[in-house]
MARNULUM-768710 format. One line per field, with one value per residue: residue in three letters; residue number from 1; x, y, z of N, C-alpha, C, O, CB in turn. Coordinates in Angstrom, 2 decimals, always signed. Each point is the difference from the previous one (the first is absolute). Glycine has a CB too. Layout:
<sites>
lolum (ALA,...)
titi (NUM,...)
n_u (X,...)
n_v (Y,...)
n_w (Z,...)
ca_u (X,...)
ca_v (Y,...)
ca_w (Z,...)
c_u (X,...)
c_v (Y,...)
c_w (Z,...)
o_u (X,...)
o_v (Y,...)
o_w (Z,...)
cb_u (X,...)
cb_v (Y,...)
cb_w (Z,...)
</sites>
This chain:
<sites>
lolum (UNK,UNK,UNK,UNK,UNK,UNK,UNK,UNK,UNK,UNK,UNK,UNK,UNK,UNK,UNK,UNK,UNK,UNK,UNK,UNK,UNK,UNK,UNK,UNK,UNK,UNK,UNK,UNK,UNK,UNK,UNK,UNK,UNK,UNK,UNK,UNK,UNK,UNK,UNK,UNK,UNK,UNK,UNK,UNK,UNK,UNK,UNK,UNK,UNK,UNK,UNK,UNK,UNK,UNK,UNK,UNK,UNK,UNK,UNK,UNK,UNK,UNK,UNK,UNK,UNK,UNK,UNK,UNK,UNK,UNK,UNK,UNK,UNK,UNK,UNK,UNK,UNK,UNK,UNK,UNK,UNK,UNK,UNK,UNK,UNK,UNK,UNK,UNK,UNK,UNK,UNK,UNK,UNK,UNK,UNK,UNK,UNK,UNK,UNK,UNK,UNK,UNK,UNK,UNK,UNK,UNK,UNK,UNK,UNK,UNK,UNK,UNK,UNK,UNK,UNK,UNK,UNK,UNK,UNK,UNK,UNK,UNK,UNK,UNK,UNK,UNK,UNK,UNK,UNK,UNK,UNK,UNK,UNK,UNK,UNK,UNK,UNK,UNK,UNK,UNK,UNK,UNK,UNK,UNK,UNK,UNK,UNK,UNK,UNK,UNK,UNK,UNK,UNK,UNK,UNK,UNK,UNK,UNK,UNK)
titi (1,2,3,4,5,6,7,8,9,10,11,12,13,14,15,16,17,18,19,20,21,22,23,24,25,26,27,28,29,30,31,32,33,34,35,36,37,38,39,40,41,42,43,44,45,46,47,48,49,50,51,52,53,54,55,56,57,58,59,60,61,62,63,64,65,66,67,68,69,70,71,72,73,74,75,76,77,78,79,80,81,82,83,84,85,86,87,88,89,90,91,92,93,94,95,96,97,98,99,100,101,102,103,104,105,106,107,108,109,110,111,112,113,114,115,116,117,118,119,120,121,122,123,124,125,126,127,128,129,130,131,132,133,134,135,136,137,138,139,140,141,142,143,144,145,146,147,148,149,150,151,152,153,154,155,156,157,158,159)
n_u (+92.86,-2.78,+0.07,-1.17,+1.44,-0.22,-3.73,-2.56,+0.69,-1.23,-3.40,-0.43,+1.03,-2.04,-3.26,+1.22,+0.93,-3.29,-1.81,+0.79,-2.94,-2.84,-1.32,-1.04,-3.33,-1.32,+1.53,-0.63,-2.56,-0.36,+1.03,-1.85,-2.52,-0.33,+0.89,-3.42,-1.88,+2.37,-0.66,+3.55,+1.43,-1.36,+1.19,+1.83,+0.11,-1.51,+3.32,+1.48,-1.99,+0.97,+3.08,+0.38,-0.69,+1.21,+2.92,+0.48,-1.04,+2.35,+2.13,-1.10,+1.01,+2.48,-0.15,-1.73,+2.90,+3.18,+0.06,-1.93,+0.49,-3.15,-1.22,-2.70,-0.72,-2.79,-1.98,+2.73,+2.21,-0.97,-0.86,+1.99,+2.08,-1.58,+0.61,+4.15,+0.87,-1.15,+2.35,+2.75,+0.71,+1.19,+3.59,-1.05,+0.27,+0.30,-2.40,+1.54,-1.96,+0.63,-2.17,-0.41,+1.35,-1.98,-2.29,+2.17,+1.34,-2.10,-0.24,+1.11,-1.59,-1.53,-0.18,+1.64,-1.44,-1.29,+2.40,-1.01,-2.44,+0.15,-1.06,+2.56,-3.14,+0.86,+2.29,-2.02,+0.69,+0.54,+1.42,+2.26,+0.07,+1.14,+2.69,+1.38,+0.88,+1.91,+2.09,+1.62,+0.17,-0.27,+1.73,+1.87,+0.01,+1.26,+1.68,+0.55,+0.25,+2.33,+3.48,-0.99,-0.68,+3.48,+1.32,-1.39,+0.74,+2.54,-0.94,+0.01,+1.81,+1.38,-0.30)
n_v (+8.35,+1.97,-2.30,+1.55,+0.15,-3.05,-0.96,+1.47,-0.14,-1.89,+0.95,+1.74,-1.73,-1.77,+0.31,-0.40,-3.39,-1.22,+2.41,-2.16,-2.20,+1.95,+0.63,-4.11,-0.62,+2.46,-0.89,-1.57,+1.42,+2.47,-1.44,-2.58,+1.36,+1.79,-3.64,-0.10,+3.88,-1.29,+2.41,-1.02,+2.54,+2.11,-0.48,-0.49,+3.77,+1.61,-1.06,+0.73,+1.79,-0.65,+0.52,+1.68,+1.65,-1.42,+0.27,+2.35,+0.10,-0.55,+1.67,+1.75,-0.95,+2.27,+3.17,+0.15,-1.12,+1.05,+2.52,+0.09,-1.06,-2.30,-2.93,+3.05,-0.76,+0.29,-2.39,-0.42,-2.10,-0.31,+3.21,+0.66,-1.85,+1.00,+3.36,-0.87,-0.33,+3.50,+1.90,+0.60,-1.33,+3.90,-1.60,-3.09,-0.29,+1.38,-0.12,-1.85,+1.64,+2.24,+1.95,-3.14,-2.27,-0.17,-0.91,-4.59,-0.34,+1.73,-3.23,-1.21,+0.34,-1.70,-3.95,-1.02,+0.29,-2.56,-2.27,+0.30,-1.12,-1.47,-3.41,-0.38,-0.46,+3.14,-0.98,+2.23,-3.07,+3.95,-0.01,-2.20,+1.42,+2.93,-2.14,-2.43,+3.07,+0.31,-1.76,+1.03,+3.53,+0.26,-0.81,+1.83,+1.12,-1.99,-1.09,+3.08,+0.12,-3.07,+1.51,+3.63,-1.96,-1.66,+2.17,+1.38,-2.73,+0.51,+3.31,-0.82,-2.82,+1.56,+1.32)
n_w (-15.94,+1.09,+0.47,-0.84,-2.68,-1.79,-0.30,-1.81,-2.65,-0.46,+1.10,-2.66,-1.24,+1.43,-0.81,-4.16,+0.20,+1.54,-1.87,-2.59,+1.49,-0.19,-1.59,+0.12,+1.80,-1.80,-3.16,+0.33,+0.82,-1.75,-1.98,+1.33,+0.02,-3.14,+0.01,+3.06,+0.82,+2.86,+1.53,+0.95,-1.46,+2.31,+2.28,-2.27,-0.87,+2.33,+0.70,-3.24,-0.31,+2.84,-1.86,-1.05,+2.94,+1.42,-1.84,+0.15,+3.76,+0.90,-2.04,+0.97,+1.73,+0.01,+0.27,+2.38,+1.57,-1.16,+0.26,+2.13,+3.04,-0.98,-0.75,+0.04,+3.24,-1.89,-0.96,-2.53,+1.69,-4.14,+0.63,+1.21,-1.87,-1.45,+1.23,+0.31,-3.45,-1.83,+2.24,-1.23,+2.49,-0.24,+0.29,-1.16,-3.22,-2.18,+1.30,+1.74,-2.09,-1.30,+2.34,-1.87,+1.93,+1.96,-2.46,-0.57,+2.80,+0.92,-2.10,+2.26,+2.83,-1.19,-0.68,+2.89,+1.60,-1.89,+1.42,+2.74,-0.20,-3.20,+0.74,-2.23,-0.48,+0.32,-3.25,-1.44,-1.97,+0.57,+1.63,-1.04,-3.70,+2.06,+1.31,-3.40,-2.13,+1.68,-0.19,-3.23,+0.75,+3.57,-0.27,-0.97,+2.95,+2.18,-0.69,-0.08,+3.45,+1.61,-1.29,+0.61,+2.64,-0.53,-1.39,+4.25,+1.96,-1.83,+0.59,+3.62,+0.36,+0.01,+2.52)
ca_u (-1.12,-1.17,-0.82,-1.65,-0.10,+1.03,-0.49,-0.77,+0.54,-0.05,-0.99,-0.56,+0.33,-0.05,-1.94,-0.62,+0.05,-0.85,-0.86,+0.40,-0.52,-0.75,-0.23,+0.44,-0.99,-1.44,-0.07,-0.54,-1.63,-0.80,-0.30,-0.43,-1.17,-1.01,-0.06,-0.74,-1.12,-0.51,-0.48,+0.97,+1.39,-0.56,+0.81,+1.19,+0.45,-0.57,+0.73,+1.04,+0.24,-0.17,+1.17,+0.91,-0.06,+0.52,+1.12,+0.42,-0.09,+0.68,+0.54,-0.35,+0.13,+1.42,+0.37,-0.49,+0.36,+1.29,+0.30,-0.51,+0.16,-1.61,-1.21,-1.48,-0.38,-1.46,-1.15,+0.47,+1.45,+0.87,+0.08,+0.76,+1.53,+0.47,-0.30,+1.29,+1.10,-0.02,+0.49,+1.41,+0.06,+1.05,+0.96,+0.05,-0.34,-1.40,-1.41,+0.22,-0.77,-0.76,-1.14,-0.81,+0.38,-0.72,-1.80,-0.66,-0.44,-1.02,-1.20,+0.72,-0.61,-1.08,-0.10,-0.11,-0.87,-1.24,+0.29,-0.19,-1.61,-1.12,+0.27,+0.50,-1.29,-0.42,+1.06,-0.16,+1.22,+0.61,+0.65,+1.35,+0.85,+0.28,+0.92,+0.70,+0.41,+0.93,+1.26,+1.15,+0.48,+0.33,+1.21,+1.23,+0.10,+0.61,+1.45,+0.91,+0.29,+0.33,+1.38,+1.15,-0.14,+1.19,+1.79,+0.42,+0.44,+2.06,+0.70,+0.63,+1.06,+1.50,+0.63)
ca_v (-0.54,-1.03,-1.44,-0.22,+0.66,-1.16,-0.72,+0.49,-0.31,-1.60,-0.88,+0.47,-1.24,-0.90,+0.31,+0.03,-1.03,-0.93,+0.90,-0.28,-1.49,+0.36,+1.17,-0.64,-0.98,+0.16,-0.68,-1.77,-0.46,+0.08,-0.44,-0.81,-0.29,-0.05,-1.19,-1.26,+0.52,-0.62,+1.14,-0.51,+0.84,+1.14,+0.23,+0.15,+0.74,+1.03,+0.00,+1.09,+1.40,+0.50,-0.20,+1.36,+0.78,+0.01,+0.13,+1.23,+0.13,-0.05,+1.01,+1.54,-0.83,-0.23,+1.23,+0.97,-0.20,+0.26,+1.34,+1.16,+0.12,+0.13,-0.94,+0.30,-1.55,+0.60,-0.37,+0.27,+0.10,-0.16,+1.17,+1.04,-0.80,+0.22,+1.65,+0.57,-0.72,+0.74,+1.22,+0.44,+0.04,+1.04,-0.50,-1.71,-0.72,+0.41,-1.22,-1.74,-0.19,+1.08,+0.34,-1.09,-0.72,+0.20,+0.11,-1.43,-0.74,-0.05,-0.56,-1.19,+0.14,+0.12,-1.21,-0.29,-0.04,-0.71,-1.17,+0.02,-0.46,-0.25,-1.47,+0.57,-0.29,+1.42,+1.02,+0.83,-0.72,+1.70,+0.65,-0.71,+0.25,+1.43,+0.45,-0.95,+1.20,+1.18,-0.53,-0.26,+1.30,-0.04,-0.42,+0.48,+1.79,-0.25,-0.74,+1.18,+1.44,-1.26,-0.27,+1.46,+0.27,-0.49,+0.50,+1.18,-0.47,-0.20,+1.21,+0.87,-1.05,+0.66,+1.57)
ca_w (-0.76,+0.58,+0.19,-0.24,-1.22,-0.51,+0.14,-0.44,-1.29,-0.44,-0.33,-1.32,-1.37,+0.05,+0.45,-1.20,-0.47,-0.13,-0.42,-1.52,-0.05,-0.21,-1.66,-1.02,+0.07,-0.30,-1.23,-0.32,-0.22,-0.62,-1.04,+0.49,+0.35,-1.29,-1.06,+0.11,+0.33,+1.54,+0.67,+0.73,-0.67,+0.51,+1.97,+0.17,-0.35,+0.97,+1.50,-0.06,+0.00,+1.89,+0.23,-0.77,+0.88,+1.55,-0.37,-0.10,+0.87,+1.00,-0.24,+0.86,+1.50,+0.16,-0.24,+1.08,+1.02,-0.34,-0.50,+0.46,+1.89,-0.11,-0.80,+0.12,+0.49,+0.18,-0.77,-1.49,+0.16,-2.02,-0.77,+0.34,-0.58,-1.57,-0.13,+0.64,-0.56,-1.12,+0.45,+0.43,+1.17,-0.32,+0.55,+0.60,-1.57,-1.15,-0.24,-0.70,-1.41,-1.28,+0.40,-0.45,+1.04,+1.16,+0.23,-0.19,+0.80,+1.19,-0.65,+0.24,+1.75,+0.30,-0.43,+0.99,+0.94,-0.39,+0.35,+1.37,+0.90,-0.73,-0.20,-1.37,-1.42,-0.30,-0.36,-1.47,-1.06,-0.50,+0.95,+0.19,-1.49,-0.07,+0.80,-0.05,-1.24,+0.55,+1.15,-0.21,-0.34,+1.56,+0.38,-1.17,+0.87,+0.83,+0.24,-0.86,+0.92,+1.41,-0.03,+0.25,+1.83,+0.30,-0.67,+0.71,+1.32,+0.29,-0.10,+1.05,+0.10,-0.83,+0.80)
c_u (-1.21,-0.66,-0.73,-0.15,+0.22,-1.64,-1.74,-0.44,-0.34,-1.18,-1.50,+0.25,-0.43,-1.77,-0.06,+0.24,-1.18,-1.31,+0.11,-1.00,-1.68,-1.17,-0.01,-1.34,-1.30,+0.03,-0.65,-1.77,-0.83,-0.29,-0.81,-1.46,-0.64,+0.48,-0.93,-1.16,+0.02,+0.48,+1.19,+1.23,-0.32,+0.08,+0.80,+0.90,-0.47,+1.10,+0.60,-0.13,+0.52,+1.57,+0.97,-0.28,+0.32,+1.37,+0.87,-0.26,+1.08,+1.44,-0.15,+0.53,+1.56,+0.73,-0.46,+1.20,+1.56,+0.86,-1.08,-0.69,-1.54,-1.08,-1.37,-0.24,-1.40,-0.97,+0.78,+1.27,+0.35,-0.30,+1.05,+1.49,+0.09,-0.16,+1.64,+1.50,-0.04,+0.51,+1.38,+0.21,+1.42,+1.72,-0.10,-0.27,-0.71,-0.91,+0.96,-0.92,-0.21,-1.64,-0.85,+0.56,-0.83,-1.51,+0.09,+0.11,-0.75,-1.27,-0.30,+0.02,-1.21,-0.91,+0.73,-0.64,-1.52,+0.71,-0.11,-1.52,-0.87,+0.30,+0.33,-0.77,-0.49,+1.39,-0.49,+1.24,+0.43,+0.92,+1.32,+0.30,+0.54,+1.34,+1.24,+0.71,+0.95,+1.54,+1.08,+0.69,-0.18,+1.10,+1.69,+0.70,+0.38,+1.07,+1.12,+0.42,+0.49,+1.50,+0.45,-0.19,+1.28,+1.42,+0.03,+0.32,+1.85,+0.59,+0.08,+0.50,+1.50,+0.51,+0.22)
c_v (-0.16,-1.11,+0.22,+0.17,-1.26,-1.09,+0.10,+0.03,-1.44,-0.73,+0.20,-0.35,-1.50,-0.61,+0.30,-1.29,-1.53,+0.62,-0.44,-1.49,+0.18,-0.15,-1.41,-1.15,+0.68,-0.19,-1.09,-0.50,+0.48,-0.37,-1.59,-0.20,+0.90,-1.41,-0.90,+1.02,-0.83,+0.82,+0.05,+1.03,+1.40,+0.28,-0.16,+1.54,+1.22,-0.10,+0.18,+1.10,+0.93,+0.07,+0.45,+1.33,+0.00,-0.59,+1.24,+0.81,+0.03,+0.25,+1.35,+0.20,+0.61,+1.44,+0.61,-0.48,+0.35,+1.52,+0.81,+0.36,-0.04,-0.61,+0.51,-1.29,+0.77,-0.59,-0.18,-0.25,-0.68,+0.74,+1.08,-0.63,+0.32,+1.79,+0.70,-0.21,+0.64,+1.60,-0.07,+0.14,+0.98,-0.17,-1.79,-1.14,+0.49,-1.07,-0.85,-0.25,+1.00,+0.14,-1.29,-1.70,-0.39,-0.10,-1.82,-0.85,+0.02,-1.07,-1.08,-0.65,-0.94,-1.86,-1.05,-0.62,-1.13,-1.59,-0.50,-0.54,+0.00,-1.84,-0.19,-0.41,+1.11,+0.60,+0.63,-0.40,+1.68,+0.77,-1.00,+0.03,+1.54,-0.27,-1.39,+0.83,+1.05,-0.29,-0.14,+1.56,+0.93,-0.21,+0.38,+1.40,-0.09,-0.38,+0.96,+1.16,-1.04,-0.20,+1.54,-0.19,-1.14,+0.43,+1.53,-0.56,-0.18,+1.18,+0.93,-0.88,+0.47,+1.35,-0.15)
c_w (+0.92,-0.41,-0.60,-1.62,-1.56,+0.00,-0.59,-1.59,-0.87,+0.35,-1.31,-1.34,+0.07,+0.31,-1.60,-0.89,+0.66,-0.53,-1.51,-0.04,+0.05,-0.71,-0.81,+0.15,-0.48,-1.80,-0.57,+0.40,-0.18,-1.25,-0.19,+0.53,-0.88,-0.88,+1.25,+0.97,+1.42,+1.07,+1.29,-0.54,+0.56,+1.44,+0.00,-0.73,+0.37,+0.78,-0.72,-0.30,+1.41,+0.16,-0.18,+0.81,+0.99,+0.04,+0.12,+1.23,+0.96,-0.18,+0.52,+1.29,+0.33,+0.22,+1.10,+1.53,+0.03,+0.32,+0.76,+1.70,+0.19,-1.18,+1.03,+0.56,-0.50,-0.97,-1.96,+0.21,-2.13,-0.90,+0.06,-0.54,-0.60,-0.50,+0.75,-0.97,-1.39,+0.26,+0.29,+1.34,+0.19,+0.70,+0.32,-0.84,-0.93,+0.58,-0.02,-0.85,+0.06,+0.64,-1.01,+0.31,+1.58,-0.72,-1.27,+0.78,+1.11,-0.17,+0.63,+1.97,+0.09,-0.67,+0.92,+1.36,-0.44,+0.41,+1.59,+0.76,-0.69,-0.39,-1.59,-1.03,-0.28,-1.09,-1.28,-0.56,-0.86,+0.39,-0.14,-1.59,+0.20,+0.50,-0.62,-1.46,+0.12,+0.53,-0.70,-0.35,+1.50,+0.56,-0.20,+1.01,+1.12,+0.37,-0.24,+1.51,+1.83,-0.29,-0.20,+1.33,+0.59,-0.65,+1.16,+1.30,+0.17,-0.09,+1.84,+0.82,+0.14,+0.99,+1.32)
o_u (+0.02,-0.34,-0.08,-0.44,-0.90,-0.65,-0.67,-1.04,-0.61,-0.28,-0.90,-0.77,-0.38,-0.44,-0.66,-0.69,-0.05,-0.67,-1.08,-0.77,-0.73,-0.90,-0.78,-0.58,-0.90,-0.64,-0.92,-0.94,-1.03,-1.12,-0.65,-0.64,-1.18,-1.01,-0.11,-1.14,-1.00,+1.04,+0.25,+0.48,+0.82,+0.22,+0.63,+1.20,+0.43,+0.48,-0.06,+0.93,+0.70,+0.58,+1.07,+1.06,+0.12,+0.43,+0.90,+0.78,+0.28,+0.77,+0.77,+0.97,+0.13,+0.66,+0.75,+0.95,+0.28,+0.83,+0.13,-0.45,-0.30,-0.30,-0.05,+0.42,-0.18,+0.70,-0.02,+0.61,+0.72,+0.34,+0.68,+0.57,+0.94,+0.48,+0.41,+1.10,+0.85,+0.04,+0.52,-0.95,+1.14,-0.44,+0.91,+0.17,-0.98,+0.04,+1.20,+0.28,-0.03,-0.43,-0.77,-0.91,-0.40,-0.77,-1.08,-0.92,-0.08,-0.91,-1.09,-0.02,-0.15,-0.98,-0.67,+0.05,-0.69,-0.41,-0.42,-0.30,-1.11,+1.04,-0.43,+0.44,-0.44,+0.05,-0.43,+1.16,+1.13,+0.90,+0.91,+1.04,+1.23,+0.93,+1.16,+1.19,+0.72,+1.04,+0.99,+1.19,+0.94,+0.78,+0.93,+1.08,+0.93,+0.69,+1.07,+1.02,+0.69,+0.57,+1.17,+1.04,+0.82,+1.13,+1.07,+1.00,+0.87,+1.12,+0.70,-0.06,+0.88,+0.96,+0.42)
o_v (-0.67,-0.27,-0.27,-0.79,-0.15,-0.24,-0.99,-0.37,-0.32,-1.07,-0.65,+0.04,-0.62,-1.04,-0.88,-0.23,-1.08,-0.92,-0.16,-0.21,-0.46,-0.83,-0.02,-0.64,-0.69,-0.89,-0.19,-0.54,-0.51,-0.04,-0.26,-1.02,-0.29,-0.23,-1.12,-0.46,-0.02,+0.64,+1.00,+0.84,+0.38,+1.13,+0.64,+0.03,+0.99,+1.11,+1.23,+0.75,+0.99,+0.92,-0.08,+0.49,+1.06,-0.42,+0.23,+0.94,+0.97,-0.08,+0.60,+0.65,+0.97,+0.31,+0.46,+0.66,+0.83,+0.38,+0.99,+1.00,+0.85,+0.54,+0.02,-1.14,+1.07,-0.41,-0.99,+0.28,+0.57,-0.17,+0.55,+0.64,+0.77,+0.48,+1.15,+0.55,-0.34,+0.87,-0.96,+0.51,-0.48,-0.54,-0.61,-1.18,+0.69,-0.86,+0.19,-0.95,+0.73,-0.82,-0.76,-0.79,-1.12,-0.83,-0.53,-0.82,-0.90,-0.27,-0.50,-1.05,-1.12,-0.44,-1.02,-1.06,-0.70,-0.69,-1.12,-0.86,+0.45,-0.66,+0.72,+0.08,+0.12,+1.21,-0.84,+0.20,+0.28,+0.50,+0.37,+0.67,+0.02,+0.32,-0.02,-0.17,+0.58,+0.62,+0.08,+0.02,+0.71,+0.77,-0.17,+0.38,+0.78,+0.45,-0.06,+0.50,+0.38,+0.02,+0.31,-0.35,+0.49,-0.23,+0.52,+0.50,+0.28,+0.04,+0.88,+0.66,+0.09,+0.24,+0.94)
o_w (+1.03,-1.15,-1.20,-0.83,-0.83,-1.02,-0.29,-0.55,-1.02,-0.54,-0.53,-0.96,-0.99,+0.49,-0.54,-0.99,-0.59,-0.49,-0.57,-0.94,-0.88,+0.09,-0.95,-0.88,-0.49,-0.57,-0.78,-0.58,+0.44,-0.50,-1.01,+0.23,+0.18,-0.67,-0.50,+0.09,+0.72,-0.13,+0.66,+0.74,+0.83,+0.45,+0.84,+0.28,-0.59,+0.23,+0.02,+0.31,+0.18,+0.58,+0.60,+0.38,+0.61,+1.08,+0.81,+0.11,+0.70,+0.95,+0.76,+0.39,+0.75,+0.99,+0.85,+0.43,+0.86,+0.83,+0.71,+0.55,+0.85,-1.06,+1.23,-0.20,-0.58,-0.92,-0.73,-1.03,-0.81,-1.17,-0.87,-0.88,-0.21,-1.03,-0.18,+0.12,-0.83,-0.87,+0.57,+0.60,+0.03,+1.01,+0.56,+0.30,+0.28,+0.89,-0.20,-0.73,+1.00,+0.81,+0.58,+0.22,+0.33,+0.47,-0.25,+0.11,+0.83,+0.78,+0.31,+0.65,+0.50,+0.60,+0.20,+0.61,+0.75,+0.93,+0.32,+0.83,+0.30,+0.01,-0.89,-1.15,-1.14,-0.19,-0.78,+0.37,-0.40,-0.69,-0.74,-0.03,-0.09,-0.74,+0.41,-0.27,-0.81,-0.17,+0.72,-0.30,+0.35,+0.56,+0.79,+0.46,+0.23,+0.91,+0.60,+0.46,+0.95,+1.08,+0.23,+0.54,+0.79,+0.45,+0.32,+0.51,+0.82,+0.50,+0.50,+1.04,+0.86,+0.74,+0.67)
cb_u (+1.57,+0.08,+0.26,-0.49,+2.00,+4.09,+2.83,+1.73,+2.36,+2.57,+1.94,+0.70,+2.49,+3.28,+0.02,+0.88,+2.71,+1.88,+1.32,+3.86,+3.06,+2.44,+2.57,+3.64,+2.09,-0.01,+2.43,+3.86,+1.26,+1.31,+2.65,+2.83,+1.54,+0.72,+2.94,+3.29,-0.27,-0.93,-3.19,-1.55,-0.35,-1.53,-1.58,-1.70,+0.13,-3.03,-0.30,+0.00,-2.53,-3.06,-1.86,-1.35,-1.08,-2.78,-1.86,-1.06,-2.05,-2.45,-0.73,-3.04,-1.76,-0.81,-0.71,-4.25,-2.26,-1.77,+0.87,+0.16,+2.70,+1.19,+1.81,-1.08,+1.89,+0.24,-2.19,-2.12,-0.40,-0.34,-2.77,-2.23,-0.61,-1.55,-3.89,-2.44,-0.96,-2.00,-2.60,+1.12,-2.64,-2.02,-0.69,-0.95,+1.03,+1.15,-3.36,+0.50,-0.91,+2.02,+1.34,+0.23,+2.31,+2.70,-0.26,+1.12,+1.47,+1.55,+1.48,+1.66,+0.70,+1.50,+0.40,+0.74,+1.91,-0.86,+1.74,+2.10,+1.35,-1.42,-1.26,+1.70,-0.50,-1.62,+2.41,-2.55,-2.49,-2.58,-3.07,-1.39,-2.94,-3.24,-3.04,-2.73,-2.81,-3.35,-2.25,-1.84,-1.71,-2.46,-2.81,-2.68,-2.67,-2.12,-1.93,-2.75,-3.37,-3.07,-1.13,-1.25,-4.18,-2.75,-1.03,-2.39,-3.57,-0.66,-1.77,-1.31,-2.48,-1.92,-1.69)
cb_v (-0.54,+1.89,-0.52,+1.95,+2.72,+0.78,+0.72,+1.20,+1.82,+0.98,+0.32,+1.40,+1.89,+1.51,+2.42,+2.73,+2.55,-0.41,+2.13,+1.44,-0.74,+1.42,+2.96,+1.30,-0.60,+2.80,+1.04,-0.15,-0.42,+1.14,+2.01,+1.15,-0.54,+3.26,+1.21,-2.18,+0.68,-3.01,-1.24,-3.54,-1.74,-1.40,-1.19,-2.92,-2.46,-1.25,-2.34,-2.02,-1.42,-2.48,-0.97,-1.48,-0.82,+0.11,-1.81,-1.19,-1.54,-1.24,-1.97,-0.60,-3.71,-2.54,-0.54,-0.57,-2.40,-2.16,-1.66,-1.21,+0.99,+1.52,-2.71,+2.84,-2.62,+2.59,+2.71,+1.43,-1.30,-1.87,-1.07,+0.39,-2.22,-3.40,-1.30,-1.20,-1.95,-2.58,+1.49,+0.56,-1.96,+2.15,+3.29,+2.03,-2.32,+1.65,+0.58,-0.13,-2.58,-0.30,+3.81,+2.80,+2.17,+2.41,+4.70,+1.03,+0.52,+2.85,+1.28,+2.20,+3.86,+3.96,+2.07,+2.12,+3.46,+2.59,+1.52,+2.84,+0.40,+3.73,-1.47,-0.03,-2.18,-0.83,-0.44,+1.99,-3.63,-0.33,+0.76,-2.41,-1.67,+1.05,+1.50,-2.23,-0.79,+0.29,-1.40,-2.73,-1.02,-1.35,-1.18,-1.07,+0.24,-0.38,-2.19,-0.62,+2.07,-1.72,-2.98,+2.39,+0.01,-1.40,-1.37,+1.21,-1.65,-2.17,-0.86,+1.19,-1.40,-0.84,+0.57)
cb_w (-2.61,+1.75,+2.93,+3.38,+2.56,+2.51,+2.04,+2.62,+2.15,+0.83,+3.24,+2.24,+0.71,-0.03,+3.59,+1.23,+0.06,+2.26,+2.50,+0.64,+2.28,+0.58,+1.06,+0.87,+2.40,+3.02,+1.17,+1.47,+0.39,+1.88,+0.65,-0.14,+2.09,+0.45,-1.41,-0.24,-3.26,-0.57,-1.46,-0.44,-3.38,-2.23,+0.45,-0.06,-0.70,-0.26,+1.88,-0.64,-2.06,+0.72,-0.62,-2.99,-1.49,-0.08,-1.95,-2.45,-1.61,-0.25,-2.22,-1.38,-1.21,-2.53,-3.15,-1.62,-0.56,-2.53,-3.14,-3.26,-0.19,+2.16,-2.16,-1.75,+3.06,+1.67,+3.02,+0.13,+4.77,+1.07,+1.01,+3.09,+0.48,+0.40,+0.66,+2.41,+2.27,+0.07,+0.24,-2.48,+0.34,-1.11,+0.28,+1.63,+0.65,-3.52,-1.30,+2.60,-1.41,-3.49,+0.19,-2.13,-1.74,+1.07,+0.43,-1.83,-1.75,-0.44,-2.32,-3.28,-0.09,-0.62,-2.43,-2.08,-0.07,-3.24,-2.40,-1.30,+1.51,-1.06,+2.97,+1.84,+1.68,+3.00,+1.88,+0.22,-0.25,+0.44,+2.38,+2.44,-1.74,+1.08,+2.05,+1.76,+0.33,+0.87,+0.78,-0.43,-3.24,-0.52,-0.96,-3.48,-1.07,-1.04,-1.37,-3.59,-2.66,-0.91,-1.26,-2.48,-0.56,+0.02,-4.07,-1.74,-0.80,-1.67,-3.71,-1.12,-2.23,-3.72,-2.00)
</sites>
């Protein structure tokens, strides 16, 4: 049996299940914050969105470094991740995400980053509803293609 592999497995399950809590917080506070418009609920549901992406990040994180013996460094290094984790990797793994998959959560990157170095009174209440619209079916697609990538880790376990 492998460790790593095993161990890997399970942290990928064990990451789409707090990702589920998440999804569950922004829900709430958005809904929370069109019924009062306070601007407070709205940061709070920017950082989870952050939270959700970097979630699934360090997932990636895991694979590259794991399976695939190499995580991007450099200026774009959470592009390149997420551009690595939509490619087959010939004898060593499929994708781990669908091509659309990949071009929404690059959405999710890239908003990210806003959360990052922007002050959060600047936030676009549009922009954050679009991505707060998206995420529960985002989410569905990922989790879906994130537990085949772990049913393939246990398969090669097995062999």
């Amino acid at each position: 049996m492998n460790a790593p592999l095993v161990r890997l497995a399970t942290r990928i399950r064990d990451e789409l299940e707090e990702l589920e809590v998440v999804l569950k917080r922004v829900e709430d506070g958005w809904g929370k914050y069109t019924r009062s418009t306070d601007d407070h609920y709205l940061d709070g549901v920017a950082l989870n969105l952050h939270g959700f992406y970097n979630g699934l990040e360090r997932v990636f994180e895991l694979i590259a470094t794991i399976i695939d013996g190499t995580k991007p460094d450099g200026e774009y290094w959470h592009q390149a991740l997420l551009q690595q984790m939509s490619e087959e990797k010939p004898s060593i793994r499929p994708a781990v995400l669908s091509d659309l998959s990949y071009q929404k959560l690059d959405e999710y990157r890239g908003f990210r980053h806003v959360v990052r170095n922007v002050y959060t009174y600047k936030f676009d209440p549009t922009k954050v509803k679009k991505l707060v619209d998206e995420a529960p079916g985002l989410y569905r697609r990922v989790h879906a293609e994130l537990r085949a990538f772990a049913d393939f880790l246990e398969q090669q376990i097995d062999e």
